[in-house]
N, C-alpha and C positions, 0 to 999 in steps of 0.2 A: 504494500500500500504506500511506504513511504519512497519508494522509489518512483512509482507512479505518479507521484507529489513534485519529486523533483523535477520527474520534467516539466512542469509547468514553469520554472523558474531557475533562478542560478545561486538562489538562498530561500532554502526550507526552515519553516521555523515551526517546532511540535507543541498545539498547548495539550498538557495531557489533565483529564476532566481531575478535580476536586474529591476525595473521598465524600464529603456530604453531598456532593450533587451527584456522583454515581449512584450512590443509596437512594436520594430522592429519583432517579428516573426510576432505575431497576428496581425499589422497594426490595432491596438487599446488600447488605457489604459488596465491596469489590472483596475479589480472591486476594490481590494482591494492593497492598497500601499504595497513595499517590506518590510515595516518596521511592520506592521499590520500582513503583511503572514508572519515573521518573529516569532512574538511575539505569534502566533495562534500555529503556530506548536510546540514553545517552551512551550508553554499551556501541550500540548501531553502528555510530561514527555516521550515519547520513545524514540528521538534520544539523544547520546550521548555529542554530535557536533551540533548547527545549525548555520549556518552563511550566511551572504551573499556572493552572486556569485561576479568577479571582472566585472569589466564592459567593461574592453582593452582585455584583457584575457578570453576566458571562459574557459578554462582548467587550469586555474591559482591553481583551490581549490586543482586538482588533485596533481598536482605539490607538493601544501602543505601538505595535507591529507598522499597521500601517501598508498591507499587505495590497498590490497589485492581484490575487489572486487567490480566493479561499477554495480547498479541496476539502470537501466533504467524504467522509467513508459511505461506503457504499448502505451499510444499516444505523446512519446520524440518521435520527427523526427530530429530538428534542432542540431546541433552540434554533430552528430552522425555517420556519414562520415571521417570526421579525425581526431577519437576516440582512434583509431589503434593506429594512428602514438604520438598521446599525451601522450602514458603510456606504463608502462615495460611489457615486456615478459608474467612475472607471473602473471599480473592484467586479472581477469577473466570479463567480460563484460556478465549480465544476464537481461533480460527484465522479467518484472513482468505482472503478470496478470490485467485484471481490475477488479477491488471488486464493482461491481454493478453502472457501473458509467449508467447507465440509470437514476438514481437513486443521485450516487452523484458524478459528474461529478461538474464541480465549476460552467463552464457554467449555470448547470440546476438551481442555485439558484440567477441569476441574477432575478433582479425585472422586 
């Protein structure tokens, strides 16, 4: 997915969601803490940027970032409605594919 990101641009920057806001969408803990998904994806070495999301705000990162370009995952539903209304003119909104989430989906490697 995060490869798919970067071709959109020549600097990826990753917000990864809030532990209380994974719980409020999913109505359960994440598997793994924001600071663990934090540290996992900056593992990656592909995005440029990773940080965490704010937790009053969720268009806060946009705001900072300032991004030419938002890639959505292919199963983002939540904060995607007034998306529009959070960002300029020229910001392009693109949804990504899924790369085999049969497969690897985060769900599929609960225990």
């Amino acid at each position: 997915m995060f490869q798919q990101a970067k071709e959109y641009g020549d600097f990826l920057v990753v917000v990864v969601a809030r532990d209380i806001t994974v719980c409020a969408v999913k109505k359960k803990p994440s598997q793994f803490t924001e600071d663990i998904r934090l540290e996992n994806i900056k593992k990656l070495n592909i995005a440029d940027v990773v940080r965490l999301g704010c937790i009053d705000d969720h268009y806060r990162a946009i705001a900072d970032e300032k991004p030419d370009v938002i890639a959505l995952g292919y199963d983002q539903r939540e904060f995607v409605d007034n998306l529009t209304k959070a960002i300029e003119d020229h910001v392009q909104i693109v949804r990504l594919s899924p790369y085999k989430p049969e497969i690897y989906k985060s769900s599929k490697f609960k225990s």
